[in-house]
N, C-alpha and C positions, 0 to 999 in steps of 0.2 A: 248576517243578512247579506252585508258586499262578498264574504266568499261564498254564499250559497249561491249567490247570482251568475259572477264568475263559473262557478262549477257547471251550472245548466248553460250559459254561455258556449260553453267549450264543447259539453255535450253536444250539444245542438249544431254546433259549426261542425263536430265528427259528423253525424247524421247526414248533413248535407252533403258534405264529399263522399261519403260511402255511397249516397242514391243521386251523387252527382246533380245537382240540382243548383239551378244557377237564378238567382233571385232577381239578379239585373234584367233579367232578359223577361219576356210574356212565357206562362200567365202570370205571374207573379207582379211584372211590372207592365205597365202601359205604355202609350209612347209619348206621355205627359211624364214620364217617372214618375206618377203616383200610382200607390198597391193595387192590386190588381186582388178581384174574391176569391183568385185559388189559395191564398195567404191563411183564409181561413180554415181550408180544409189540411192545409199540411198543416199550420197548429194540430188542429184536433188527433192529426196522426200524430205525432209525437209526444203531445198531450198525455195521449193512452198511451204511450210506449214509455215514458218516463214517468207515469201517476202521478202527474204534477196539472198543477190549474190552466185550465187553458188559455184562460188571458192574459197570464202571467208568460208562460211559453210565445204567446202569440207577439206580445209586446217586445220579447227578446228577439224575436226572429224579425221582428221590423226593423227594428237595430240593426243588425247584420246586414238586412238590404239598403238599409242607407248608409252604411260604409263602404260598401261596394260599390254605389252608387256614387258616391265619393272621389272613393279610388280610382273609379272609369274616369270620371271628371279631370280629376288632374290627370291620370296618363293621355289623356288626350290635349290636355293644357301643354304637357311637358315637352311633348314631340310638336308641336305648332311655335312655341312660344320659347323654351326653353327653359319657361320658371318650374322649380323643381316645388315639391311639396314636401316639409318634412310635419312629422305626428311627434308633438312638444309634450313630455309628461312631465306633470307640478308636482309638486311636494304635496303632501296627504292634505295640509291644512286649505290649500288652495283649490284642490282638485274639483272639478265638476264631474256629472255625468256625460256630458258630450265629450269627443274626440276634441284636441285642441291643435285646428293644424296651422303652419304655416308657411306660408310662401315665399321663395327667394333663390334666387341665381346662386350659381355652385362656386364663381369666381371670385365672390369678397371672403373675407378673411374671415376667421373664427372669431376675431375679435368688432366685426359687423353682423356678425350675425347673434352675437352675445348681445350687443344696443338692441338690436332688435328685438331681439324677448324678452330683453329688462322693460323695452317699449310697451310693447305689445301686452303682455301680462301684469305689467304695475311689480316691476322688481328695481331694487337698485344695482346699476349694470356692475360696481367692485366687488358684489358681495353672492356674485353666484357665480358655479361655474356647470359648464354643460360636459357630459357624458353622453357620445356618440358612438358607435360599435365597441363600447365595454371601454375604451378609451378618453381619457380627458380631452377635451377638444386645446387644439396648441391654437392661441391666437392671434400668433404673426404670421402662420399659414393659410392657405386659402383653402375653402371647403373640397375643390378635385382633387389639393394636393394630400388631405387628408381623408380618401377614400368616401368621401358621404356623397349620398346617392340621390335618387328619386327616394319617394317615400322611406326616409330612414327616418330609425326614432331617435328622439333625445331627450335626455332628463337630466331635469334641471334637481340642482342640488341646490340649497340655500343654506346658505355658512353661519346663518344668526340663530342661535342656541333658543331664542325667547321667541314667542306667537302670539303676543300681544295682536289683538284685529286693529286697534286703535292706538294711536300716541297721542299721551291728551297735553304735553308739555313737549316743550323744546330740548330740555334735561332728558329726559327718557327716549327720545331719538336718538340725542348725541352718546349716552352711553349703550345703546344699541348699535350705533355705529362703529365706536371704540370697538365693542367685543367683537365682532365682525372682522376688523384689523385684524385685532388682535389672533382672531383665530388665523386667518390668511399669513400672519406673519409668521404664526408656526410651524403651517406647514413648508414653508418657505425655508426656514431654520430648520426644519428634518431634512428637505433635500439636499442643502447644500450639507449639512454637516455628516448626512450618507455619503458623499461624493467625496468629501474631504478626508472623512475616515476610508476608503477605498482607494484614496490615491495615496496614503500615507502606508497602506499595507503591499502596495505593490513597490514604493524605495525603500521597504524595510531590507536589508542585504544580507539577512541571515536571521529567520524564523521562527527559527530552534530557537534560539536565545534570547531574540527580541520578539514575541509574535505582540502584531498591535492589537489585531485581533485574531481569534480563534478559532474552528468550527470543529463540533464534537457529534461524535452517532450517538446511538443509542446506551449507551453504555456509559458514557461521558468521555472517550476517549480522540486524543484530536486524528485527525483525518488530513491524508495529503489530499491539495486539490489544485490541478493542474493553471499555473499561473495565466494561461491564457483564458479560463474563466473564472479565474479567482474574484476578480472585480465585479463581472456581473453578478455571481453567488452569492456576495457579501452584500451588494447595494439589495439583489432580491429581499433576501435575510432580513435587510435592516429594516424598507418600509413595510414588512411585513410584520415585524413586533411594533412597530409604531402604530399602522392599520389595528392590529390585537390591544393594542394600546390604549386606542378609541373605542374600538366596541366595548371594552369593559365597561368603559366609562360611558355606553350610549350614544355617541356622540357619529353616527354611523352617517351623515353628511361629508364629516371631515376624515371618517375613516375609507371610504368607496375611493379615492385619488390613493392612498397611498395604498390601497392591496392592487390597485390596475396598474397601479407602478410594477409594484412586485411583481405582478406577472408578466408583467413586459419584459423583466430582466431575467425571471425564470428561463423566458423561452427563449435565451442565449446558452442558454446553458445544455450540454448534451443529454442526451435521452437513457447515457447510463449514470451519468451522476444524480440524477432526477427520480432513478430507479434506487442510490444508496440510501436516501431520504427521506423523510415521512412530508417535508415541508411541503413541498408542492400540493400534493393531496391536500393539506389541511388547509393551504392561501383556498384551495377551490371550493373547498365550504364555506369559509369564512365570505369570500365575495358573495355565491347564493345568499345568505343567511344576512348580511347587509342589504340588496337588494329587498329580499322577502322584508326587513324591519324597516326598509325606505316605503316598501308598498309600492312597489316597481318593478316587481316579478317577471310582468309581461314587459317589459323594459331587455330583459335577459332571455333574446333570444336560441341560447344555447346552454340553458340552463339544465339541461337533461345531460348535454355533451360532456361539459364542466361534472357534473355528478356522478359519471360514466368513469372521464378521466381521473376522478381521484379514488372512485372503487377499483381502479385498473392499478394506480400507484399504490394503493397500500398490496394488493396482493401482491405485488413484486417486490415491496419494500420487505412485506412482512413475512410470505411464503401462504401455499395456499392452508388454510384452515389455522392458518400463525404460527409454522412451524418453526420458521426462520426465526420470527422474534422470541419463540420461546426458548429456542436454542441459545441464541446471543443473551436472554436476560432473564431466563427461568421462567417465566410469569409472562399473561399481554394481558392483566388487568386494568393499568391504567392506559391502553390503547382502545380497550373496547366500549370509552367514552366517545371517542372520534367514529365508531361505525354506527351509536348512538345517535350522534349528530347527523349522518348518511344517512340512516333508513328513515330519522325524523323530516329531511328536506327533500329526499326522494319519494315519502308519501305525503310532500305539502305541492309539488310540485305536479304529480302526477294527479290531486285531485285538482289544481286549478287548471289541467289539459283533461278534463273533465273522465278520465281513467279513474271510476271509481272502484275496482276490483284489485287494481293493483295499489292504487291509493290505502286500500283496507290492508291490503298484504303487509307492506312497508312498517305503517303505522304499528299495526300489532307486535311487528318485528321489535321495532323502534318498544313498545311498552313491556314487550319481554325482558329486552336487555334491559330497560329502564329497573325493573324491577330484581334483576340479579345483582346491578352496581347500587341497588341500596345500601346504606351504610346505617348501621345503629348505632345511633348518639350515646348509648352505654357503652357501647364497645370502644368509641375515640375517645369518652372520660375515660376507660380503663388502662390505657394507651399511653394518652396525657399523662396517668399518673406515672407511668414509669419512666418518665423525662423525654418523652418523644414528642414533636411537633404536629399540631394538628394536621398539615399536610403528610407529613410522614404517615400517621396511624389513617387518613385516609386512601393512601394509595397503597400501604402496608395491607389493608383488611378487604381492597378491593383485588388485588394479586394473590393473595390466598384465603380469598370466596369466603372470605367473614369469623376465620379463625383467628382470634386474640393473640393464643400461644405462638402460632406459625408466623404470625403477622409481624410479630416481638422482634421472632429467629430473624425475618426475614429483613426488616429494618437494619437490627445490627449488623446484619453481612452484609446489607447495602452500603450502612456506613464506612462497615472496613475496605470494603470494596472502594469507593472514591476516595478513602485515605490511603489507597496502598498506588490508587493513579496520580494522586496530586506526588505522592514519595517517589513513585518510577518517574514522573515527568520531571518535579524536583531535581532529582537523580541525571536524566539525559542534560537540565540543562548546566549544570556544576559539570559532567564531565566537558559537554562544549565548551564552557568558560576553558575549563584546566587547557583544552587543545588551545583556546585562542591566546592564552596567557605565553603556552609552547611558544608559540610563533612569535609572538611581541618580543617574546625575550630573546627569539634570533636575532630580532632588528626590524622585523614584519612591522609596518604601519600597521594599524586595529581593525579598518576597513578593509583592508588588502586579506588580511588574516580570515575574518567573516565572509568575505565573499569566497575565498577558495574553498573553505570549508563549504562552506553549502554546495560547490560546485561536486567536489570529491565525496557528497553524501556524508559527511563527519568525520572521513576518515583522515588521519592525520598525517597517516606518509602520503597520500595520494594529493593532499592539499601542497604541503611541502614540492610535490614536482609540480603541481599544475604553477606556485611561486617560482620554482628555479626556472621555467620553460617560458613564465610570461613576465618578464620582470616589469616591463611596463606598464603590468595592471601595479603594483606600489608603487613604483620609483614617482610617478605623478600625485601618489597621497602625502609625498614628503615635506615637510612644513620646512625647509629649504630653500629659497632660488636656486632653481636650476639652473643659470645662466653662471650664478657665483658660486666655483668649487675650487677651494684654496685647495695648495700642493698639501699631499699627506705627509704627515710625519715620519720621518726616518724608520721609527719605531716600528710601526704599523708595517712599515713596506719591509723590513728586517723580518717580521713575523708570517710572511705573507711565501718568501722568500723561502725563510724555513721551515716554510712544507713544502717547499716544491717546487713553487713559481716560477716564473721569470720575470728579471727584476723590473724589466717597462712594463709587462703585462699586468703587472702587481702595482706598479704607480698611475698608470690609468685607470685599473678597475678600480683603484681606490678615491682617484679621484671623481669617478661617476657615480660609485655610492658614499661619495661625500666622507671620506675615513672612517668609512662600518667595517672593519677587519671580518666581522662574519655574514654580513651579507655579499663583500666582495669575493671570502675562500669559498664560500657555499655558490655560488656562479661558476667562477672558474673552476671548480671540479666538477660542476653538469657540464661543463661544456668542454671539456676534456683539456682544460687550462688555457683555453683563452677568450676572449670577450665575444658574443656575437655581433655581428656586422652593425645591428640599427643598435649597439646600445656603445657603440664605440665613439670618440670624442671626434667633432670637426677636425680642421685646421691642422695646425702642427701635428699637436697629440696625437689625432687617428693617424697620420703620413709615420708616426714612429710604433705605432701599435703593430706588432708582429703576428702571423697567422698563424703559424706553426705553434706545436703541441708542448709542455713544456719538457716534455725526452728527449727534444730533438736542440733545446736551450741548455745553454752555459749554464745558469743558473739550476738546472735538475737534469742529471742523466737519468736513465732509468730506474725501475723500483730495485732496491738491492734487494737480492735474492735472497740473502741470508739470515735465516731467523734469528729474532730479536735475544734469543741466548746462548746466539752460538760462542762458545769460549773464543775470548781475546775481543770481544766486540763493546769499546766502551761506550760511556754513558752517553755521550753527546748523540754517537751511532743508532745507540738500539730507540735514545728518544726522536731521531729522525726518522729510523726504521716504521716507528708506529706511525709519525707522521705521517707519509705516504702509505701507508697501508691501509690511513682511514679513509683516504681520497682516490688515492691511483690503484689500479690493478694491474697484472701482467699487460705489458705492449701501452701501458697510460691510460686504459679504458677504465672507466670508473666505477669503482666496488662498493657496496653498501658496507657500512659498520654498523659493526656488531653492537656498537654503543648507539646504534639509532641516530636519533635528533638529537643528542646531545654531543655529538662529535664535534663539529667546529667551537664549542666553549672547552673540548678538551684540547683540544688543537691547538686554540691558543695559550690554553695554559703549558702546555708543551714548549710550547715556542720560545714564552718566558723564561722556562727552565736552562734552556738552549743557550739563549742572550746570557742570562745568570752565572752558566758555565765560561765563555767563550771572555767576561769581562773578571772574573777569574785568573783566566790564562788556562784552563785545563782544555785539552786538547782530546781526540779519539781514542788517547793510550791514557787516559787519568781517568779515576774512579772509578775502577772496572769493578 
C-alpha cells in the first residue's frame, strides 16, 4: 500500500512538471495558503488519466501543495534569518506520514546538530548516527564545512538491533544499551583495523615474498597496483566486505557507514583501475539495496546515477555482451547474478519515480534471468555426490546452463586451474627467497636484499648493481656501531691485496665494511678500485685514503695480459691471473664474470690458495 502510494506520488509530481503547474501560487492556492477549488478539477484530470480514485489522487496532490508550501516558507525563512531547514528521515519503526523538518544554523557542529535530533525525535544522542549527501555526518566539523545546505536531507540510522516500543524494566534498557556499544565499538574496530592493515601493506619492502595483503581479478590471479593507490584500494576493499558482512546478516544500519566509506575511498582511486574491477559496480548496488531495506530510497538522491555507474562498470569490466569475461574465464555465469540484482533495483527504483513502463521492462528483465540461474536441487545432490562443494556444483551448473556432466568437466579445471596459481605463485616466491638468500650470503643485510630486489623487479644482477651503486641503502641496516670499526685483520687486507687492491684502499674499505672481505672487494671493483667520496672515513683515514685506480698503485699494475695457460706461467701467476680477470678489464675497467655472483666467494677462495702457496715458500716458478 506505502509503495502504491509512493508510485502515484511520483506520478503525479511528473504530471505536474510536464503541464508545469505550480500549486503554491492561485488557483490552486489562496492568499490565506489555503486550497483553492481548482484543486478539484485537476484531481478529476488525473484522476481519469491514471484510473485511479479521485479522492485518493486528490488527497495526494494536497500533499504536494503543502510541501511546496513548506519549502517557499523556509526559503523565505533562510534568506531573512539564516536558519536553514533540513528534511530528518527516521527509521521505518518511527516514521510518520508527515515530512519531519528541522531547523538550524549551518555553523554548529555535526555533533549539535546530532543532540539536536536525539532531542527533537526521542532518540539517545550515542546511539545514532546521521547520513547527509550519502556521507556520515563527521562530528567535530561544522555543517558549512561539511557541504549541508538549505533544505538537505538526512537520515537518521539507529545502531540498536531491537524495537522494543516500551522498556518495562531497568535490565532491558541497560542491555539495549550494551548492545548499542557494542555495535559502535565494532564498527570502530573495523576502521582502525582497515587502517592498520593498509599502513602495514605500504612498509611491507618486498611484496613478492611477503604480501600482507593481496588483490586478485578474476581469475584468482594477483595484480600489480600502483603504490600510490595501493592504500585507498585496500581500505575501499576492506569496508566493503565488512558493509557485505552486515547485510548478510541484515543488519543494514551498521552496514550503510561502512559501504559510504568504501566509496569514499573508491573515488581515490583512478578511473582505469575501477575499469579492471568488478568491485566498484557491485559497492553501487549494494548501497541502493541497503538504502531500499532502510526504506530510505527517497533519501538517495542519485540513486539512478549510482545504478547507471555500475551498469557502465561492468560493461567495461566485462566487455560488451561479456565478451571480455568470457574470454579471461570461459563462462559469466556466476556474474549474471549481479545484472540480476541491476535490473531488479533499476525496476524498483524507476517505479518508485513513478516510471511505470520502464519499471515493467527491468522487472521482467530481472524474472527472466531469475529464471535462467535457477538451479535444480537434484542436480547439486548429483554434484554433492561426486565430492564437490555445494557452492562449487552451484556456480559449476550455473556456468554451464544446468548441465551436470559439463558442470563436473568444468569444476575440476577450475580446481586445477587455482592449484596450478597457488604452484606458479608458490614457485615466484621460492625463487625470490633463492635471490634473497644470493645476497645475504654476499654479506647483504635481508632488508637491504628485499628492498633492491623489488626495485630491480626480481631481477638478480640488476638488484646486485642497484647494492654496489647505493651502499648506503645497507651499510645503515648493519647491526654494528657505526662509529666503532676496529683495524682489519692482516688476513683479510692480504686477500683484498691479492686481487688487486691497494694496500690502504683495501684497509679502509675494510674498515667501513667492518671486515666483510666480500662486501668490501664487490665495491671496490664497481668503482673501479677505490672507495666513493661519501662512504670514505673522516679524520686521518680519509686524509690517507688514495683516489687513484688500483693500475696506477704499487700494490696492482695492470691486468697481465697473458693467458692463464700460457707455458712457464705458474701456479701463484695464473691464480692471480684469474683473480683480476674476475674484477679488472683491459685499462682497470671493470668486466663481468662469467662466474656471475658467485665470483667474490671464488675470489676469496683463490686468495687463500695464494697465502697457502706463498707460506710454503713456492714462488712464480713452483708448481707449474
Amino acid at each position: 500500500m506505502m509503495a502504491q502510494k509512493k508510485y502515484l506520488q511520483a506520478k503525479l509530481t511528473q504530471f505536474l512538471r510536464e503541464d508545469r503547474i505550480q500549486l503554491w501560487k492561485p488557483p490552486y492556492t489562496d492568499e490565506n495558503k489555503e486550497v483553492g477549488l481548482a484543486l478539484k478539477d485537476l484531481a478529476k484530470k488525473y484522476s481519469d488519466k491514471l484510473e485511479c480514485c479521485e479522492n485518493e489522487v486528490e488527497k495526494i496532490i494536497e500533499e504536494i501543495r503543502c510541501k511546496a508550501i513548506e519549502r517557499g516558507t523556509g526559503n523565505e525563512n533562510y534568506k531573512t534569518t539564516g536558519v536553514a531547514t533540513i528534511e530528518v528521515f527516521l527509521p521505518s519503526r518511527l516514521r510518520k506520514d508527515r515530512k519531519n523538518l528541522l531547523e538550524t544554523r549551518l555553523h554548529i557542529t555535526g555533533r549539535d546538530l546530532r543532540s539536536k535530533i536525539a532531542e527533537t525525535f526521542g532518540f539517545q544522542e550515542n546511539y545514532i548516527k546521521i547520513v547527509i549527501n550519502k556521507k556520515q555526518l563527521q562530528l567535530g566539523k561544522s555543517l558549512e564545512e561539511q557541504g549541508v545546505t538549505h533544505n538537505v536531507k538526512a537520515m537518521v540510522l539507529e545502531l540498536k538491533q531491537s524495537e522494543e516500543d516500551v522498556r518495562k524494566n531497568f535490565q532491558a534498557e541497560e542491555e539495549e544499551q550494551n548492545e548499542a556499544e557494542l555495535k559502535e565499538k565494532r564498527i570502530q574496530r573495523t576502521k582502525r583495523g582497515l587502517e592498520i592493515l593498509a599502513e602495514r601493506a605500504e612498509m611491507v619492502v618486498d611484496p613478492e615474498t611477503t604480501p600482507y595483503l593481496d588483490i586478485a581479478n578474476q581469475t584468482g590471479r594477483s595484480i600489480k597496483i600502483p603504490p600510490s593507490q595501493r592504500k585507498a584500494l585496500m581500505l575501499a576493499m576492506g569496508y566493503h566486505e565488512k558493509g557485505r558482512a552486515f547485510l548478510k546478516r541484515k543488519e543494514y544500519g551498521i552496514a550503510l557507514p561502512c559501504l559510504l566509506d568504501a566509496d569514499k575511498y573508491f573515488c581515490e582511486c583512478c578511473r582505469e583501475l575501477l575499469d579492471t574491477v568488478d568491485n566498484y559496480a557491485v559497492l553501487q548496488l549494494d548501497i541502493v539495496w541497503c538504502y531500499f531495506r532502510l526504506e530510505q530510497l527517497e533519501c538517495l538522491d542519485d540513486a539512478e546515477r549510482k545504478l547507471d555507474l555500475a551498469q557502465k562498470c561492468f560493461k567495461n569490466c566485462y566487455g560488451e555482451n561479456h565478451q571480455r569475461l568470457v574470454h579471461i574465464k570461459g563462462n559469466c555465469g556466476k556474474e549474471k547474478v549481479l545484472f540480476l540484482r541491476l535490473y531488479l533495483l533499476q525496476g524498483i527504483r524507476n517505479y518508485h519515480s513513478g516510471n511505470g513502463e520502464e519499471a515493467c521492462e527491468y522487472l521482467n528483465k530481472a524474472r527472466q534471468l531469475f529464471n535462467e540461474l535457477y538451479i535444480d536441487p537434484s542436480k547439486v545432490h548429483n554434484l554433492l555426490q561426486l565430492g564437490f562443494t555445494a557452492q562449487e556444483a552451484r556456480l559449476g551448473l550455473r556456468a554451464c546452463e544446468g548441465n551436470v556432466d559439463h558442470a563436473a568437466t568444468h569444476i575440476s579445471n577450475r580446481r586445477e586451474e587455482l592449484a596450478q596459481i597457488r604452484k606458479e605463485e608458490k614457485e615466484k616466491k621460492r625463487r625470490r627467497l633463492e635471490s634473497i638468500n644470493s645476497l645475504k650470503g654476499m654479506g647483504y643485510p635481508t632488508h637491504a636484499a628485499k628492498h633492491a630486489l623489488h626495485q630491480a623487479g626480481g631481477n638478480l644482477d640488476e638488484a646486485l648493481k642497484i647494492l654496489l651503486s647505493n651502499p648506503q641503502m645497507w651499510l645503515k641496516d648493519s647491526d654494528s656501531d657505526t662509529n666503532s670499526r676496529e683495524s682489519p685483520s692482516q688476513e683479510s687486507i692480504d686477500q683484498l691485496v691479492y686481487m688487486g687492491f691497494d694496500t690502504v684502499v683495501a684497509k679502509v674499505a675494510l674498515k667501513v665494511f667492518r671486515g666483510n672481505v666480500q662486501l668490501a672487494a664487490q665495491t671496490l671493483a664497481h668503482h673501479g678500485g677505490i672507495l666513493p667520496p661519501d662512504l670514505q672515513l673522516s679524520g686521518e683515514d680519509s686524509s690517507s685514503t688514495p683516489s687513484t685506480s688500483p693500475s696506477d698503485s704499487a700494490g696492482g699494475s695492470g691486468l697481465n695480459t697473458r693467458r692463464a695457460d700460457t707455458p712457464g706461467m705458474g701456479l701463484r701467476e695464473r691464480l692471480t691471473w684469474r683473480l683480476r680477470r674476475m674484477f679488472l678489464g683491459q685499462g682497470g675497467q671493470q668486466e663481468v664474470c662469467r662466474r656471475g655472483l658467485g665470483a667474490v666467494p671464488h675470489c676469496v677462495s683463490y686468495c687463500r690458495d695464494l697465502q697457502r702457496l706463498d707460506r710454503r715458500g713456492h714462488g712464480d716458478r713452483g708448481c707449474q
